[in-house]
N, C-alpha and C positions, 0 to 999 in steps of 0.2 A: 504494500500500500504506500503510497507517497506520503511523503512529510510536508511539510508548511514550507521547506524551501524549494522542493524541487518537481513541485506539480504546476503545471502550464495549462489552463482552460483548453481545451478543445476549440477547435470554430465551431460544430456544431454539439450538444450535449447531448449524450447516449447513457438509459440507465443501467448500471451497473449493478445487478443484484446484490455482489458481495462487498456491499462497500462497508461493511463493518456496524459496530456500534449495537446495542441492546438491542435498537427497535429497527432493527432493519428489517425484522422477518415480516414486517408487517406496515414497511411503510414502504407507497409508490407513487406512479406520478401521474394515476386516471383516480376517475372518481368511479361512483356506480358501486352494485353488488358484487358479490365472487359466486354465490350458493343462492341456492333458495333456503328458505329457513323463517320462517314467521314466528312473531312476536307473542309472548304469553300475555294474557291481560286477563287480572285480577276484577276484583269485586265493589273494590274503592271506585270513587269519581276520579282519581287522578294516577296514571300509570306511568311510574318511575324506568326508566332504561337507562342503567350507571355504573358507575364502578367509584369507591373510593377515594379518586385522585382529587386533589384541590378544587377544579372543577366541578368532579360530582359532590363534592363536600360543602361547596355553597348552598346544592337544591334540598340535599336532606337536612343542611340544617335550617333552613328558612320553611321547609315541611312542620318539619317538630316544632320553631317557634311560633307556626301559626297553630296547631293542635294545642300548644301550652297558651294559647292566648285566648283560646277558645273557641277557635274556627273549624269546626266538625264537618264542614266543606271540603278541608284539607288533606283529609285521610286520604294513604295512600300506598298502592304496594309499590317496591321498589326492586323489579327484577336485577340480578346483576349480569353485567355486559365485561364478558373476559376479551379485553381489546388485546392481548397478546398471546391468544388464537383465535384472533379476526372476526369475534363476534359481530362486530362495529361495522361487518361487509356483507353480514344475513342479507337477504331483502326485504323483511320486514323491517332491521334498523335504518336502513336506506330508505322505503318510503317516511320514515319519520324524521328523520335526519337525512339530504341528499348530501353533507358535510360527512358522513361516516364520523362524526365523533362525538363521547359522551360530554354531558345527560342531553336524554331525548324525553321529552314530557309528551305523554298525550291527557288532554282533560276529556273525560266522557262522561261530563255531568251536561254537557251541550246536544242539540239533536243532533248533529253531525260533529265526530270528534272534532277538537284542533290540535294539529302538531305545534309543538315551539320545542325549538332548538337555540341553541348557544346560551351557555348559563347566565347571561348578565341577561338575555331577554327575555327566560324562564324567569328571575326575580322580578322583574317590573312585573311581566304578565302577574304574577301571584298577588303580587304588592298590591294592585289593581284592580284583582277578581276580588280581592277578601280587604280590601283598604286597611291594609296594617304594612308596619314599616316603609311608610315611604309618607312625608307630610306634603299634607293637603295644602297648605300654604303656595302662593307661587314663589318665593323665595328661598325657601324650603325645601321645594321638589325641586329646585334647579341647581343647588346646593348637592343635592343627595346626589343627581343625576351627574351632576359634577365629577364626583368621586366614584359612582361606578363606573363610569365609562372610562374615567382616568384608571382601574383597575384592569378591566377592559383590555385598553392600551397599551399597560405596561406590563403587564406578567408573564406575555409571550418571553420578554429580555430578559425575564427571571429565569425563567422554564425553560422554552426553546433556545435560551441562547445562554445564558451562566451555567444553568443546569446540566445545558446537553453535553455546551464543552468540558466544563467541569468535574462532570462525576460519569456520562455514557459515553461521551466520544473517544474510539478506538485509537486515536490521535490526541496528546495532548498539544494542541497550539496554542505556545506565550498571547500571541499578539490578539485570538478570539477570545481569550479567558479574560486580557487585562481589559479589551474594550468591552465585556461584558459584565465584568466586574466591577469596573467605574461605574454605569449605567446604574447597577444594582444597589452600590452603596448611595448613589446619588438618589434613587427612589426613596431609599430608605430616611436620606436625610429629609425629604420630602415628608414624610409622614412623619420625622421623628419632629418635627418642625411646628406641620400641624397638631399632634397630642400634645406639644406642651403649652398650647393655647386653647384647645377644645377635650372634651372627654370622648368624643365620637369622631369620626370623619366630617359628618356634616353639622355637628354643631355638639350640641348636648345631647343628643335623642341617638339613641340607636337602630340603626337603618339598615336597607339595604344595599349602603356602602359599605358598611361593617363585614357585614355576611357574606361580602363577595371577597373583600379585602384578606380577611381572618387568614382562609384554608390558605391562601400562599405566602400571605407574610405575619403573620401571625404563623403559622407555623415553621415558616421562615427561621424566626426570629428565638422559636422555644427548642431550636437543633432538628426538627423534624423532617428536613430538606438536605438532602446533597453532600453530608455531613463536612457542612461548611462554617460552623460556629466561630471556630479558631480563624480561620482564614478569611472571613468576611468581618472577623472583631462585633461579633453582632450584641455583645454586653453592652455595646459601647451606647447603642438606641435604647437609651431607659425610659423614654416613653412610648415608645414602640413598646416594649417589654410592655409597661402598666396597662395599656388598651390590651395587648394580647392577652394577660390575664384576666383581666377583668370580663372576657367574652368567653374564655375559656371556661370560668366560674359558671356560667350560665348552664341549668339543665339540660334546658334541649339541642345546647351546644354539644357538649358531653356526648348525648345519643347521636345526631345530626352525623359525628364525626364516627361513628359505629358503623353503620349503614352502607353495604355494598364494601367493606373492608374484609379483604381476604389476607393481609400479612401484618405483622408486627404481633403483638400480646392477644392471647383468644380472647381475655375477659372483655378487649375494645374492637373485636369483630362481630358481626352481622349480617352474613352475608346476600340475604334477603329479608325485606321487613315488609312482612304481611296484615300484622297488628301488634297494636301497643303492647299487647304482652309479651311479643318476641323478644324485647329488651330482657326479660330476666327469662324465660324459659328456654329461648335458641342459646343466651350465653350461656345459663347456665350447663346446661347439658354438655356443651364443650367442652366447659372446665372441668367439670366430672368426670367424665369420660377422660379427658386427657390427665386427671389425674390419678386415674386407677390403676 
């Protein structure tokens, strides 16, 4: 494989299967399905298609904070979507997602279902059907909106571009690590900047800036990423750190972050949530079972 110095662009580019790296097996350059394979759908009005990652971790938790707020509208299963064997190319996740990537929501509390895909348009849509976390002020909402989309925006350069080079590319290259690196701490002084002037991203209230924020730099920031703690000096954002806790502290954070989780500690996996009880009877049985 080439190095950073001595690979020359092609004139025209050709994909190259084996070009390395975790997620090669399952990343190309068409869209569409591979299989046929249709989608399970539960009982709830809202059907979850996800996995764990940052991205799935904004939907189920913004699920559970509307259930704890008292939106029984909200209930919802949450199938999991194993995108590293190519769930994410079924054809049923393709007509809900033509992106192939998770979470994919269908609501079928409507007479003809609707898809929504991309998780920052999943959170409005919610925020919207059930008018919680997102203020009804115009000031407010444009604030909130502010911050998600600035999420949005930036956490590709987290993910796709510190993360990739950083911790999965089969190549370490100095020069994508430091410009993604800069990028990364510069976000950070970004938010560290705003907590020491607000409690939330958009003000006092906690939002749907929060919720999308959290799973990548909130967990960013508690070592949960990249294992980049040391290396990104990430002690150094101490009010980064206080918002991270403080949403962390939250119940249906806690569960939010369970849901569609297949590695790290069994007692904080979930790997389908059907109903509220699954929280203690799917974990539990886990940890029984894997303790006997």
């Amino acid at each position: 494989m080439a190095t950073s110095t001595d690979y020359t662009p092609p004139k025209v580019w050709t994909w190259a299967r084996s070009n390395g790296g975790e997620f090669a097996n399952i990343n190309r350059p068409v869209a569409g399905s591979t299989h046929e394979k249709s989608l399970p759908v539960g009982r709830h009005p809202l059907q979850l298609y996800s996995l764990a990652t940052p991205n799935g971790v904004k939907v189920t938790i913004m699920l559970e904070e509307l259930l704890a707020a008292g939106h029984a509208g909200a209930e919802y299963d949450a199938w999991l979507i194993k995108i590293n064997e190519g769930d994410q190319f079924g054809s049923g996740f393709v007509e809900v997602n033509p992106n192939s990537k998770i979470p994919a929501l269908l609501d079928c509390s409507t007479p003809s279902p609707i898809r929504i895909f991309e998780s920052g348009s999943i959170l409005l849509y919610l925020a919207e059907k059930f008018g919680a976390f997102l203020p009804k002020d115009i000031a407010g909402r444009a604030e909130t909106l502010n911050w998600l989309f600035w999420q949005m925006g930036s956490a590709p350069y987290l993910g796709g571009g510190f993360g990739h080079f950083y911790a999965y590319a089969p190549t370490k290259i100095q020069y994508a690590i430091d410009r993604f690196t800069m990028e990364v701490k510069r976000q950070l002084d970004v938010l560290d900047r705003r907590f020491a002037e607000n409690e939330y991203l958009a003000g006092q209230d906690y939002t749907i800036a929060d919720i999308a924020a959290f799973p990548w730099y909130g967990a960013l920031v508690k070592g949960w990423l990249y294992g980049a703690t040391e290396f990104l000096s990430l002690q150094d954002y101490r009010h980064v750190q206080r918002w991270a806790d403080a949403i962390l502290a939250r119940p249906a954070v806690k569960r939010g972050r369970m849901v569609n989780r297949t590695w790290g500690d069994l007692s904080e996996q979930l790997h389908e949530r059907h109903d509220a009880s699954d929280f203690e009877t799917k974990t539990q049985d886990r940890v029984s079972v894997t303790g006997a």
